[in-house]
ZANU-815496 format. One line per field, with one value per residue (C-alpha): residue in three letters; chain; y, z, x. Coordinates in steps of 0.2 Angstrom, whole numbers, plus 5000, padded with zeros to 4 digits. Example, Ala and Ser with C-alpha at 12.3 -4.5 7.8 and 13.67 -1.06 7.14 Angstrom:
resn: c(ALA, SER)
chain: c(A, A)
Y: c(4978, 4995)
Z: c(5039, 5036)
X: c(5062, 5068)
end
This chain:
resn: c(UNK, UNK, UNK, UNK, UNK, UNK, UNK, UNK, UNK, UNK, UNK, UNK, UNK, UNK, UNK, UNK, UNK, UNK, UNK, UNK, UNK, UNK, UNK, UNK, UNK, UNK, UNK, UNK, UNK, UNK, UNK, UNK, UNK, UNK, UNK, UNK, UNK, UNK, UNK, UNK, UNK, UNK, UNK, UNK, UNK, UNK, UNK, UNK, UNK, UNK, UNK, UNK, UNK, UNK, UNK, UNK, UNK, UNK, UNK, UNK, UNK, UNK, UNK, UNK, UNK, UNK, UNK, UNK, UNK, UNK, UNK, UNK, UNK, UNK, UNK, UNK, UNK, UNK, UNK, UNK, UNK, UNK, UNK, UNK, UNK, UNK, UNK, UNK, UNK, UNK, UNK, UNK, UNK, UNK, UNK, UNK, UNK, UNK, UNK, UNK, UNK, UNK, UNK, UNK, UNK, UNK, UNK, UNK, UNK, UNK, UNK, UNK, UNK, UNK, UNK, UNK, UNK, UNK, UNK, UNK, UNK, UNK, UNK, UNK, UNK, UNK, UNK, UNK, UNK, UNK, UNK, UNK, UNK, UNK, UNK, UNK, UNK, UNK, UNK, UNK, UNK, UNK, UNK, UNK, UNK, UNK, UNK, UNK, UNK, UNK, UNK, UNK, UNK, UNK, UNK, UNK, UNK, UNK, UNK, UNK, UNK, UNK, UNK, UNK, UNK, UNK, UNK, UNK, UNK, UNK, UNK, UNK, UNK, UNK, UNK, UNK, UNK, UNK, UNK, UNK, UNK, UNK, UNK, UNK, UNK, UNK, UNK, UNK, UNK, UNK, UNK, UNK, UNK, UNK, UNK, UNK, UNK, UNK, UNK, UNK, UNK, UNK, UNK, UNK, UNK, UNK, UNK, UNK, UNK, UNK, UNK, UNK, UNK, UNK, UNK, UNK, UNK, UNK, UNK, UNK, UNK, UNK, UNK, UNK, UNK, UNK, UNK, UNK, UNK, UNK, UNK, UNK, UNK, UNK, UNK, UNK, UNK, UNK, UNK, UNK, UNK, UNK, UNK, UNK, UNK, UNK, UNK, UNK, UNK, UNK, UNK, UNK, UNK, UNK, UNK, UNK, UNK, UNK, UNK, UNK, UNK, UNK, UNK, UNK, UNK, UNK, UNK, UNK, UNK, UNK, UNK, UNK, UNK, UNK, UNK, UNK, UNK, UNK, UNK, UNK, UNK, UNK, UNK, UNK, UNK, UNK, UNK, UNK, UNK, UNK, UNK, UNK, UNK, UNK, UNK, UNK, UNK, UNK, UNK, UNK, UNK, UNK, UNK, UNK, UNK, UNK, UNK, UNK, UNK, UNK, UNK, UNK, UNK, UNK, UNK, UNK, UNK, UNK, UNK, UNK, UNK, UNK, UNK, UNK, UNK, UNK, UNK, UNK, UNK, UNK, UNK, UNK, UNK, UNK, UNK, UNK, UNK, UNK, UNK, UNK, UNK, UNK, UNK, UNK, UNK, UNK, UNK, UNK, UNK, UNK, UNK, UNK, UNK, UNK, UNK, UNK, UNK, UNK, UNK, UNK, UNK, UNK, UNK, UNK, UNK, UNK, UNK, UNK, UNK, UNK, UNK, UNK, UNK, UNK, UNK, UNK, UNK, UNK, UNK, UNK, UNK, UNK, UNK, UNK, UNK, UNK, UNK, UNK, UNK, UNK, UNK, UNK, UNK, UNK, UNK, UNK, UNK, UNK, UNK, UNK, UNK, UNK, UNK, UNK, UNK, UNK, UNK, UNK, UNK, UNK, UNK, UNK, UNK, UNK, UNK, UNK, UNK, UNK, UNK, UNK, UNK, UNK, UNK, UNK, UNK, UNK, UNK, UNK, UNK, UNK, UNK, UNK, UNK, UNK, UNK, UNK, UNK, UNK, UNK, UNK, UNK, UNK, UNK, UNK, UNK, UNK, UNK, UNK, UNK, UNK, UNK, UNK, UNK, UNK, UNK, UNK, UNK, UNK, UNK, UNK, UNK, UNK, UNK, UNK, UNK, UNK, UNK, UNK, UNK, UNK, UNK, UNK, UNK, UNK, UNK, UNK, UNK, UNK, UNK, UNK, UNK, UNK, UNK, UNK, UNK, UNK, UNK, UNK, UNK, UNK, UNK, UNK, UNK, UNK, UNK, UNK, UNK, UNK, UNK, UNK, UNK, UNK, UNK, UNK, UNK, UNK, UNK, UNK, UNK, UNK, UNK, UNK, UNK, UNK, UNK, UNK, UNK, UNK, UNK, UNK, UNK, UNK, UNK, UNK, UNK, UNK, UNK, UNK, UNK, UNK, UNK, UNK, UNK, UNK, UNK, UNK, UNK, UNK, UNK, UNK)
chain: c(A, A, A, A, A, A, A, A, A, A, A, A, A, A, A, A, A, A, A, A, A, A, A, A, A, A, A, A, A, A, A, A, A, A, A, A, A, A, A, A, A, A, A, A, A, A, A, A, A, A, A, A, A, A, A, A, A, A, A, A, A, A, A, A, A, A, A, A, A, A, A, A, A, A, A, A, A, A, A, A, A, A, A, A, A, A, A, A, A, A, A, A, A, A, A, A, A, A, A, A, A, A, A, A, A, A, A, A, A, A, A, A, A, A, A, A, A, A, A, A, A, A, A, A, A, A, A, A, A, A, A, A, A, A, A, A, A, A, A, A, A, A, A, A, A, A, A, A, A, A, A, A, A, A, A, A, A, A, A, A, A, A, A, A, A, A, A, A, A, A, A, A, A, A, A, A, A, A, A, A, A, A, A, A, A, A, A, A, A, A, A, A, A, A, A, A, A, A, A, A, A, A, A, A, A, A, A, A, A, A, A, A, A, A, A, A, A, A, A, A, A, A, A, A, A, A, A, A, A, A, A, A, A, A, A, A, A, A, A, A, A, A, A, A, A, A, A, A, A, A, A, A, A, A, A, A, A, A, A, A, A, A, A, A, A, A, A, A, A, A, A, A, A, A, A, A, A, A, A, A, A, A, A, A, A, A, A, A, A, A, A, A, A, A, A, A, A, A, A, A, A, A, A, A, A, A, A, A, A, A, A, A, A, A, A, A, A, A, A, A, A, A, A, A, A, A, A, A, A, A, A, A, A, A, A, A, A, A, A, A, A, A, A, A, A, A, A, A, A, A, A, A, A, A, A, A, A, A, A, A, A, A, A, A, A, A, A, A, A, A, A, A, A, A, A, A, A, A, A, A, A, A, A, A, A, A, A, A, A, A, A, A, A, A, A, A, A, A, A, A, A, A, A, A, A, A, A, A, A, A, A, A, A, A, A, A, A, A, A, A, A, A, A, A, A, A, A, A, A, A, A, A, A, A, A, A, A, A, A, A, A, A, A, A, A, A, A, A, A, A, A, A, A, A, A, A, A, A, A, A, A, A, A, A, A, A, A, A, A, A, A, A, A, A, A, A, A, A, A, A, A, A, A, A, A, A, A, A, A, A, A, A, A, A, A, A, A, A, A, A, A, A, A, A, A, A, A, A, A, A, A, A, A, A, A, A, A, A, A, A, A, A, A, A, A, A, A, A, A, A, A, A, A, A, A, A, A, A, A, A)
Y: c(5000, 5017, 5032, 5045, 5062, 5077, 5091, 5105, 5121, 5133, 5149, 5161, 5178, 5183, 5195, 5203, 5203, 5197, 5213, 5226, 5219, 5234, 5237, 5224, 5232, 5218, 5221, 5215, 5204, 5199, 5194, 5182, 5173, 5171, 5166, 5154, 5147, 5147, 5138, 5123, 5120, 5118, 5129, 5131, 5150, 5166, 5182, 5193, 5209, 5223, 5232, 5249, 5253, 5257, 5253, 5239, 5228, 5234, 5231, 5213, 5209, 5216, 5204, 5190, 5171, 5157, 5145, 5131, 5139, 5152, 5169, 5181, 5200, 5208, 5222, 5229, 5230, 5245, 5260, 5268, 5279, 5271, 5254, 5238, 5244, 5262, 5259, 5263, 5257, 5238, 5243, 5241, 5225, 5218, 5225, 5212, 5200, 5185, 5171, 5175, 5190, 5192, 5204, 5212, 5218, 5223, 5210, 5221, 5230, 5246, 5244, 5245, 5261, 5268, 5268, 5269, 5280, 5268, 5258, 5239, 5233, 5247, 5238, 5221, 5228, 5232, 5216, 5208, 5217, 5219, 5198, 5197, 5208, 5199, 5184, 5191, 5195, 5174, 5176, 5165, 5178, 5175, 5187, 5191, 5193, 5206, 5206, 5192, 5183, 5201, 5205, 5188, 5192, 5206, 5203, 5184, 5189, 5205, 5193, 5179, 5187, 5196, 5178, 5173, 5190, 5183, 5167, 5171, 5182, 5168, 5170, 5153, 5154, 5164, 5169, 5171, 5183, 5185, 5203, 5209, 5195, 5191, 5178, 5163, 5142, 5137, 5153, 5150, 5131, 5136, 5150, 5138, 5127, 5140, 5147, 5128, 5124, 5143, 5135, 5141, 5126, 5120, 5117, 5136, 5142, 5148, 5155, 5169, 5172, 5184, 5180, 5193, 5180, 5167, 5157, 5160, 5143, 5134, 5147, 5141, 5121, 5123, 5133, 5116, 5104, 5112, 5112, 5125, 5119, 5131, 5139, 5156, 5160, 5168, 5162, 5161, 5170, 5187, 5201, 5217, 5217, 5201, 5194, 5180, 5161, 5153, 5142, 5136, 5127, 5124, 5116, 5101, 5100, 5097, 5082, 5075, 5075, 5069, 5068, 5079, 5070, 5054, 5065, 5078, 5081, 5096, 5102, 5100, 5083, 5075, 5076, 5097, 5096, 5094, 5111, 5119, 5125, 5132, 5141, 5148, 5153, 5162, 5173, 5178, 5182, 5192, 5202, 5203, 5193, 5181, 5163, 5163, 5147, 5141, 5141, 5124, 5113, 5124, 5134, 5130, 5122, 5116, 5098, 5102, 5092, 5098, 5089, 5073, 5060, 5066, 5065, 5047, 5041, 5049, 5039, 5025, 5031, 5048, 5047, 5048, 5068, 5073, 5075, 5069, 5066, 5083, 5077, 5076, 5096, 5097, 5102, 5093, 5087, 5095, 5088, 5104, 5103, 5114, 5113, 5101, 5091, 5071, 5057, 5054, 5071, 5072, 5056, 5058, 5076, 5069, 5056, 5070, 5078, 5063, 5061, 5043, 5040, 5022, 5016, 5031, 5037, 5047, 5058, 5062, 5065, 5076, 5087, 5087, 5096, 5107, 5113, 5115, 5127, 5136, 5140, 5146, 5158, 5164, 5154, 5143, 5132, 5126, 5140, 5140, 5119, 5124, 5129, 5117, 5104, 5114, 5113, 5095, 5091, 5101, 5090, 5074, 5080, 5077, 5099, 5100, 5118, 5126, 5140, 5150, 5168, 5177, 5194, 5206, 5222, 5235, 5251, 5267, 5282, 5299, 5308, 5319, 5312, 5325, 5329, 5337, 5324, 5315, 5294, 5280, 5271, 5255, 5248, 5228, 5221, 5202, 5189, 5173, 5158, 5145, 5131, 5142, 5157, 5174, 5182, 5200, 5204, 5222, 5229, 5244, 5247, 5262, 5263, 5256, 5245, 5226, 5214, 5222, 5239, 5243, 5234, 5217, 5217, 5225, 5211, 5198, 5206, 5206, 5187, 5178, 5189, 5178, 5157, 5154, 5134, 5137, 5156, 5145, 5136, 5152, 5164, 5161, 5159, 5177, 5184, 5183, 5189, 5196, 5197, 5204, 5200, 5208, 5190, 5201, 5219, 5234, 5234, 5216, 5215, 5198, 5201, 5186, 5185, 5174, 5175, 5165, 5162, 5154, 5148, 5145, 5127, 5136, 5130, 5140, 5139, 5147, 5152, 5159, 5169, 5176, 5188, 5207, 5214, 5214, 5214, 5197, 5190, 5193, 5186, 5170, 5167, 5170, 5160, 5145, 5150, 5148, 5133, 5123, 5129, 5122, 5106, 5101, 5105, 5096, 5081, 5081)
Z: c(5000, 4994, 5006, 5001, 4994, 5002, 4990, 4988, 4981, 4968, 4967, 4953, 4956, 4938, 4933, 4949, 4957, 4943, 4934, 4947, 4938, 4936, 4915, 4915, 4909, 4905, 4890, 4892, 4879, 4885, 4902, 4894, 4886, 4901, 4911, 4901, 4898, 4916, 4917, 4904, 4915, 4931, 4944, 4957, 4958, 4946, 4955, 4939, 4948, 4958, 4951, 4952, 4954, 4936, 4921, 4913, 4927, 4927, 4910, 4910, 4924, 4915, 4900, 4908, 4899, 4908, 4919, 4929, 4943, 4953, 4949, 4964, 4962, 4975, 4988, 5004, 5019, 5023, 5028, 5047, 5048, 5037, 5036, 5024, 5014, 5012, 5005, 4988, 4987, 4991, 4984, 4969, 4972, 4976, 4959, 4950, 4952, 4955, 4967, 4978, 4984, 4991, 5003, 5012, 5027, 5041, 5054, 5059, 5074, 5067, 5051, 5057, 5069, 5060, 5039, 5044, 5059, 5068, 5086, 5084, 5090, 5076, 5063, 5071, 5068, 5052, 5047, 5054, 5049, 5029, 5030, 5037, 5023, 5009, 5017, 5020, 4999, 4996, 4990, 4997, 5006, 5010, 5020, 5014, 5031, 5024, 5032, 5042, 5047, 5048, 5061, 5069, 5074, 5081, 5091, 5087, 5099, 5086, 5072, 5076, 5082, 5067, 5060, 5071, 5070, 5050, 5054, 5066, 5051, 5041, 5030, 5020, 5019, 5027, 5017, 5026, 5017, 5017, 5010, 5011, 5004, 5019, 5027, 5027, 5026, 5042, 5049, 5041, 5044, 5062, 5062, 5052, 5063, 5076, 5068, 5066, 5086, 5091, 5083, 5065, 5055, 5041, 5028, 5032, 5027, 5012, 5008, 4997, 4996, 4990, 4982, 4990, 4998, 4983, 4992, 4987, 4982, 4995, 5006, 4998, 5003, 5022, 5023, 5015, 5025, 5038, 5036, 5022, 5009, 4997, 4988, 4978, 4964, 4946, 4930, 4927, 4945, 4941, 4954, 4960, 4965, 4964, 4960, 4968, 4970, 4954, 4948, 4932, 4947, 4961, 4952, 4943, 4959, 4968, 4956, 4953, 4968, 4984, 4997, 4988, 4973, 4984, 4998, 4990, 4973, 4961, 4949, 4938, 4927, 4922, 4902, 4908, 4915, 4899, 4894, 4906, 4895, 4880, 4894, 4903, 4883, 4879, 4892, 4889, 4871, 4879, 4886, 4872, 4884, 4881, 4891, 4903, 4898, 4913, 4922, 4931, 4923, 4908, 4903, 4886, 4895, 4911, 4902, 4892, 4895, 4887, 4896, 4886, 4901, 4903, 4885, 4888, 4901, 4895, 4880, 4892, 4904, 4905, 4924, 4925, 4924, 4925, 4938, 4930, 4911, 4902, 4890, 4909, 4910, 4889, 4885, 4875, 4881, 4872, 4870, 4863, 4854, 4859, 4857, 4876, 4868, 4864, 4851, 4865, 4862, 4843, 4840, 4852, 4845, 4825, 4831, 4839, 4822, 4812, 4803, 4808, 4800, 4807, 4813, 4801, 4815, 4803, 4798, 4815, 4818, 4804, 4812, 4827, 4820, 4810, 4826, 4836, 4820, 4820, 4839, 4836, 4826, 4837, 4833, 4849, 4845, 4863, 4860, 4842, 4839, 4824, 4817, 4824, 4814, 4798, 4801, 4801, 4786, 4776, 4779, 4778, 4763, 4770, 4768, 4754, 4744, 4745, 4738, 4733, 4737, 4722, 4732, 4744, 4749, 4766, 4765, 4779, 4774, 4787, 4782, 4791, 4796, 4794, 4811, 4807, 4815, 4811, 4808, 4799, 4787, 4783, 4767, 4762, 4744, 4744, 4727, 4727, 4714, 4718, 4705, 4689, 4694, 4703, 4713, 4720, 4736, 4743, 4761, 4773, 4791, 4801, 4815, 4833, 4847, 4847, 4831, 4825, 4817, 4807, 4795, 4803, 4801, 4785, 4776, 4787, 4777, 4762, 4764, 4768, 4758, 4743, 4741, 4731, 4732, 4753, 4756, 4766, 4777, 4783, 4784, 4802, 4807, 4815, 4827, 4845, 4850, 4843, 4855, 4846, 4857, 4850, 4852, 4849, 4852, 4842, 4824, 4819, 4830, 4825, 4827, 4833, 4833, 4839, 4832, 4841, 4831, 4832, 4823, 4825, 4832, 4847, 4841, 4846, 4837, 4839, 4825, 4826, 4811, 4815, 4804, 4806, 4797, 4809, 4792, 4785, 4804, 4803, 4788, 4790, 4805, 4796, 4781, 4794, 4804, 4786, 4780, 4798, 4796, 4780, 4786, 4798, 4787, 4773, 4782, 4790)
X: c(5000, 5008, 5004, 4993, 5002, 5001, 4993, 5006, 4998, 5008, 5003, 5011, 5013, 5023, 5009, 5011, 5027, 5034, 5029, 5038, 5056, 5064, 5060, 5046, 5031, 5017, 5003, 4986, 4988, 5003, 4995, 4984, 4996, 5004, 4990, 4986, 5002, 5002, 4984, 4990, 5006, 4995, 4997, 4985, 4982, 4987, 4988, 4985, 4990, 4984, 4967, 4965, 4986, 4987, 4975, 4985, 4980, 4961, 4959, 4965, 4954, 4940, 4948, 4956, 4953, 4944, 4955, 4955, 4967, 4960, 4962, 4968, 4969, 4979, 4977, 4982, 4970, 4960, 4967, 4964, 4950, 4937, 4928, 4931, 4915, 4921, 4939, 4940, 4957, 4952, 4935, 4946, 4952, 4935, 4926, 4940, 4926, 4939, 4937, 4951, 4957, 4977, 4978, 4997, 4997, 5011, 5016, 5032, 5028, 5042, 5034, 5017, 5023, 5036, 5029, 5008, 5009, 4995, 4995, 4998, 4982, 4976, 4985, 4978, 4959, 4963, 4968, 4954, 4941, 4948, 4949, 4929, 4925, 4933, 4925, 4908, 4909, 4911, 4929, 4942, 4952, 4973, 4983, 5001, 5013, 5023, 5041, 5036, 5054, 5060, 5044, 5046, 5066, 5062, 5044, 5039, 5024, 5016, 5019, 5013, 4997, 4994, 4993, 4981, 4970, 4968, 4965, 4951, 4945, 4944, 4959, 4961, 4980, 4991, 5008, 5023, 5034, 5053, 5050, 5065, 5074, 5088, 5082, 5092, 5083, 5089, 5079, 5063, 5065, 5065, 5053, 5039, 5041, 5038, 5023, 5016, 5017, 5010, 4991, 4992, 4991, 5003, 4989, 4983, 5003, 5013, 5029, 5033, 5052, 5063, 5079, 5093, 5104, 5101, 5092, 5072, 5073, 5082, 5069, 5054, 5059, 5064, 5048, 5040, 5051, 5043, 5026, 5020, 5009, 5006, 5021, 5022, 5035, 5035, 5042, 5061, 5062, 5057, 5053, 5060, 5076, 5085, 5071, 5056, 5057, 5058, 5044, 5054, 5069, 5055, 5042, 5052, 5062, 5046, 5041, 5059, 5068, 5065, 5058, 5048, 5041, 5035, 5029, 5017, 5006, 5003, 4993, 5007, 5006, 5023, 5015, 5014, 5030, 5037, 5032, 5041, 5057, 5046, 5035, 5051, 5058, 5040, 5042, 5061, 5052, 5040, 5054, 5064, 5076, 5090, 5086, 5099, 5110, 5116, 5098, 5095, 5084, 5078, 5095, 5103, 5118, 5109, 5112, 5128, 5145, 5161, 5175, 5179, 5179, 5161, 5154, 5161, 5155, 5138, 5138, 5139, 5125, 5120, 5114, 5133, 5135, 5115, 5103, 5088, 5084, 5083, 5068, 5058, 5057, 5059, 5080, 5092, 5108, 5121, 5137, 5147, 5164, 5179, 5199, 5196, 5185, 5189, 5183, 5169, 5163, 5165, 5154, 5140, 5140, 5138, 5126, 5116, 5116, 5112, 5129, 5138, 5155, 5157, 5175, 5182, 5195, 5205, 5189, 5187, 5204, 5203, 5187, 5196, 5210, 5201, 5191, 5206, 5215, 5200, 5198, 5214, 5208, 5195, 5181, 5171, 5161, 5156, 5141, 5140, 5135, 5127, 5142, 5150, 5138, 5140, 5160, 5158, 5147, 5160, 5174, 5161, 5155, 5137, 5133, 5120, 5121, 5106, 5113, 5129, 5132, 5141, 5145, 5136, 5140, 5135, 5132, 5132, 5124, 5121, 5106, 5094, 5076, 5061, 5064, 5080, 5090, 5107, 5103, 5112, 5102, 5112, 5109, 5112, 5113, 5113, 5118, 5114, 5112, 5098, 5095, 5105, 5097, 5104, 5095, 5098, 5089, 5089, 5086, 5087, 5088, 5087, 5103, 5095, 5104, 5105, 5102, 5086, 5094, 5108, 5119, 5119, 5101, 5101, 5111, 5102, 5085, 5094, 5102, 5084, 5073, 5071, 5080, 5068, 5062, 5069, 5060, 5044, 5058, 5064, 5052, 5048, 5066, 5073, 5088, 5085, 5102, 5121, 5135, 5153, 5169, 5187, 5197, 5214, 5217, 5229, 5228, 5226, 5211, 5197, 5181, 5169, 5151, 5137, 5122, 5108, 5091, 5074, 5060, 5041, 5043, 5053, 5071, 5086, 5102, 5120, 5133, 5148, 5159, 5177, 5184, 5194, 5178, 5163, 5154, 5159, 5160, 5141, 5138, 5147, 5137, 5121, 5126, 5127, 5112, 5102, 5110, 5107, 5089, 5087, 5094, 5084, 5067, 5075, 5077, 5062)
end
């Protein structure tokens, strides 16, 4: 007979405090696809923000889709001087119309004295009386303990009994929050534990956590380990400051690892779980953000092994040099090639792409040297594995030519806009020969920061505007990031540059180019980034 699993409930908070990142400024169309990304994953509430603090989040309660987990807007509790009914601030909040309702309030005793102005037992009533209210509506009220371990270090008596004046109220879950980010697991094992034996219960307490210290995480499953069961977080760990707990490492840690994954249950299916890498990409896309690689469990190089005495012994088993199986949370393993790497590495690497060259030592010999040369050179190919794969074919003579560039030419021209100012205008001209035929393509692009303006952009434009038979493969392929490093200084400096890309069916690809000419640097790593893409649809 197994035991029964304890339900463990996720609550996300990425429209809200995920939303007060410093230069995060969500749509309301944005919020939906969030929300619902959200929704399809499993978690067990969505806090879609605060109504009423600014228009953004009003309107997408007005508009928000239909979900199976439990919207929550958020508020703070009413103010001194005036009733529950009589607040238009939570007024605001309660004319969302959702099912739950978060509100924060102070359990500091220098907060409540020194930043609201108001007695203790004032702040207490308040409390109490803003939780009745939310109750008395038929919402399912929670109370966020803001600055709780900070409160309870100093008067464990005040905090605790501003828990207990929600409770009463009729508060459904009561959030201990580590507001100012600085506590530290063993505190809020301790302090839970506290908390647990002072008569609130476990199943009425969840944990909000800051990440100051680096340790929301680590936070977030002391505070379990101790008795919590809801948990709140945000995607990729956003939030102000150093950010919130992050949902994309707590959630597969919570079905994976143990003792977690025997002891408790989620909303979240293993099926779902899948997802969590193309839900944790979306929203770096949202943001116009590059993923961060080495993010656990969902980073580009969370499952990458470069050593060569790895790559061979995960050839032999991966469970050698990873965790868990990357295809549980949907990543690759990637085996990257480098001037450290081995024969273990080159042949996982060229099974991975679909090439096999059987017993053929010397041709791997032969790519081996050609990589190390190259690196030389200035190229890496440890974050450019397209490249890397590219490289290969060549000397396998296994790249197909799609097409042949006869010449291409960039062009910087000053000029004044109609508003009287001085702008570049970077102009591209592309020839290619597809089938017999040339082709000349033509593009412009106004100066700007980043891979989206100016000439890098232009001749990318110009390079994928028209292969003919292959413009349909690439039409949903585009730049997601340029990075340019000087690999030698003075006068003889080399240019390299990285070019990551992506297409509609969420694939992410790095080339690299080397060259003294930023110019051609770009453009051999755009050549590449085509040619991988029109690889893999060929094959398909």
């Amino acid at each position: 007979m197994t035991n029964k699993k304890e339900k463990l409930y996720l609550y996300d908070t990425t429209l809200r405090d995920g939303q007060q990142t410093q230069g995060v400024q969500f749509s309301t169309a944005e919020k939906k696809q969030i929300a619902l990304a959200l929704d399809a994953l499993g978690v067990d509430y969505i806090e879609g923000g605060w109504p009423g603090a600014n228009p953004t989040d009003s309107a997408f309660f007005d508009e928000r889709p239909e979900t199976r987990a439990c919207f929550t807007a958020f508020g703070m509790t009413k103010r001194s001087g005036r009733s529950a009914g009589n607040d238009d601030v939570l007024a605001a909040v309660m004319n969302a119309k959702t099912s739950a309702v978060c509100l924060v309030g102070k359990s500091h005793d220098y907060h409540v004295e020194a930043a609201l102005g108001i007695s203790l037992d004032e702040n207490l009533d308040n409390i109490g009386k803003s939780i009745e209210y939310v109750v008395a509506q038929g919402r399912e009220a929670l109370f966020d303990a803001e600055h709780f371990f900070d409160g309870y270090r100093d008067n464990p008596e005040y905090a605790v009994a501003a828990l207990r004046v929600a409770l009463a109220a009729g508060a459904r879950w009561i959030v201990l929050c580590d507001t100012n980010g600085g506590a530290l697991p063993s505190d809020v094992g301790r302090i839970v534990r506290d908390v647990i034996a002072a008569g609130i219960p476990g199943d009425r307490l969840g944990i909000h956590t800051h990440n100051d210290t680096e340790n929301a995480v680590a936070n977030s499953l002391a505070a379990i380990e101790a008795g919590v069961r809801q948990v709140q977080g945000t995607l990729n760990g956003l939030g102000e400051r150093c950010g919130n707990a992050n949902l994309t490492t707590l959630i597969p840690t919570l079905l994976l690892k143990e003792p977690y994954a025997s002891q408790f249950e989620t909303g979240v299916s293993f099926d779902a779980l899948q997802g969590i890498t193309r839900i944790s990409r979306l929203l770096d896309d949202i943001l116009n953000r590059v993923p961060a690689r080495q993010a656990p469990y969902v980073g580009a190089s969370a499952f990458a092994h470069k050593a060569g005495l790895h790559a061979s012994a995960i050839l032999k088993d991966p469970s050698t040099y990873e965790h868990i199986d990357p295809a549980q949370v949907g990543n690759a393993r990637i085996i990257p090639m480098s001037n450290q790497a081995g024969q273990s590495n080159l042949r996982r690497r060229l099974s991975d792409a679909g090439l096999t060259i059987g017993e053929d030592g010397q041709a791997l010999s032969r790519i081996l040297e050609v990589v190390k040369d190259r690196e030389d050179q200035g190229y890496s190919y440890d974050t450019a594995q397209a490249s890397f794969e590219i490289l290969a074919r060549r000397e396998l003579g296994q790249l197909p030519e799609f097409f042949d560039v006869k010449r291409y030419k960039v062009t910087v021209e000053r000029r004044k806009n109609k508003y009287n100012k001085m702008v570049s205008l970077s102009e591209a001209v592309v020839v290619v020969k597809i089938d017999g035929d040339k082709k000349l393509s033509v593009s412009e692009s106004l100066d700007g920061s980043g891979s989206d303006r100016g000439p890098v952009n232009a001749l990318a434009k110009a390079l994928s505007k028209d292969l003919g038979q292959y413009q349909s493969m690439i039409d949903d392929m585009h730049l997601v990031d340029f990075k340019v490093r000087i690999t030698q200084g003075g006068t003889e400096a080399v240019t390299r540059v990285v070019i990551d890309s992506e297409d509609s069916k969420g694939r992410r690809w790095s080339t690299v180019g080397v060259s003294a000419n930023i110019v051609d640097a770009s453009f051999e790593a755009l050549l590449d980034a085509i040619n991988w893409k029109l690889i893999r649809d060929t094959q398909q």
